[in-house]
C-alpha positions in Angstrom: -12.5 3.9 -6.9 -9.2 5.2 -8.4 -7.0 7.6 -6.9 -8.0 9.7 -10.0 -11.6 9.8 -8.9 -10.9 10.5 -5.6 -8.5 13.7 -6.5 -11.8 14.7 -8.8 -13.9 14.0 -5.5 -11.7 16.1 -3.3 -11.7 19.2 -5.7 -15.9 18.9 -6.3 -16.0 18.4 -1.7 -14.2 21.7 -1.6 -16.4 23.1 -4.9 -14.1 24.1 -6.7 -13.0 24.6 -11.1 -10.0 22.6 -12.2 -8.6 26.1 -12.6 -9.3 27.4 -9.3 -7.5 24.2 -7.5 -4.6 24.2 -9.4 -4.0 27.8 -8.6 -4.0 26.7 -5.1 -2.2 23.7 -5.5 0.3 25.6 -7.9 0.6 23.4 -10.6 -1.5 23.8 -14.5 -4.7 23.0 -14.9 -3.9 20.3 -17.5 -1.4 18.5 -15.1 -4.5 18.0 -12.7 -6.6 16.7 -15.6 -4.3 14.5 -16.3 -3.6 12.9 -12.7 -7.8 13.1 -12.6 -8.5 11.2 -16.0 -5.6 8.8 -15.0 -3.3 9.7 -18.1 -0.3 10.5 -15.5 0.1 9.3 -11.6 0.6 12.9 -8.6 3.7 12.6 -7.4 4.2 12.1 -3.5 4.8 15.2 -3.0 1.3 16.5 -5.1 -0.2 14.2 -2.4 1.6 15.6 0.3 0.2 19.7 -0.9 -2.9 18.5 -1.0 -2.9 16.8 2.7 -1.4 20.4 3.7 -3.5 22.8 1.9 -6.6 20.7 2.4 -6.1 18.5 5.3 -6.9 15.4 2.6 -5.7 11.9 4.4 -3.1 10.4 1.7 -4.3 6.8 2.5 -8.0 7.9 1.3 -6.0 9.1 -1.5 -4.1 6.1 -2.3 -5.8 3.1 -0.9 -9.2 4.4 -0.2 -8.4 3.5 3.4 -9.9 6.2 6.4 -12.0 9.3 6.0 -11.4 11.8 3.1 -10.4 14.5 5.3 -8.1 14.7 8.5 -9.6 16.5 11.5 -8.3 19.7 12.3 -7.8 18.1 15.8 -5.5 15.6 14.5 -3.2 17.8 12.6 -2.9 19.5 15.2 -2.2 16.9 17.6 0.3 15.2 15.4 2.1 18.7 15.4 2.2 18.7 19.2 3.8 15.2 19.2 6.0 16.1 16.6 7.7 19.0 18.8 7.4 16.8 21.7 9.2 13.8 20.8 11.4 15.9 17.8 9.9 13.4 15.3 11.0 13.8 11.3 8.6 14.6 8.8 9.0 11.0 7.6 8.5 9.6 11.2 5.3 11.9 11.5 4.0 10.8 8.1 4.6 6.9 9.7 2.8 7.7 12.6 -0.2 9.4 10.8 -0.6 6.3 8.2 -0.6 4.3 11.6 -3.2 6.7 12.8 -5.5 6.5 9.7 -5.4 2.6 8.9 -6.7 -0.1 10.5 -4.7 -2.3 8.3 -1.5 -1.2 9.0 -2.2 -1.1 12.6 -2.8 -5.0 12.3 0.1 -6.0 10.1 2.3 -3.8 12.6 1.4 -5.4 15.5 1.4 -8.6 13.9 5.1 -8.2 12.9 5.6 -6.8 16.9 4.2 -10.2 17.9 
């Protein structure tokens, strides 16, 4: 499946018109068209809106990798280590593509070893 079916799939989960999620999202309508029929790639940060307004994992969204959806429970505990350990936004978003892929996970360690 292609990232622009699964941007399609997360606005039809969270039933929704292509008018209605762009509002949320704050970009036009036809923009999100476009990154759903595949004429244009999201951005990162696109990606990253959508994994805050809607909790969507970006891995699901890029690689297909993990669930659609982050747990509440995660967010929230990623937050917690965040102010804990005064992690970066970029260090967090490491840690969370740790989190959510196996594969990554593996090739880490294997680089450790």
């Amino acid at each position: 499946m292609s990232i622009g079916n699964r941007l399609k799939q997360v606005r039809q989960n969270k039933k929704l018109t292509m008018e209605e999620f762009s509002q949320i999202v704050n970009i036009p309508a036809r923009t999100l068209g476009g990154y759903e029929r595949e004429e244009r790639k999201p951005p990162l940060e696109y990606l990253e809106i959508l994994r805050d307004k809607f909790n969507v994992n970006i891995n699901w969204l890029l690689a297909g990798e993990g669930e659609m959806f982050i747990k509440n429970e995660s967010i929230h505990s990623l937050q917690e280590l965040k102010n804990k350990y005064n992690l970066t936004d970029e260090e967090l978003k490491l840690l969370n593509e740790l989190l959510t892929s196996p594969e990554k996970r593996k090739a880490l360690l294997k680089l450790l070893k």
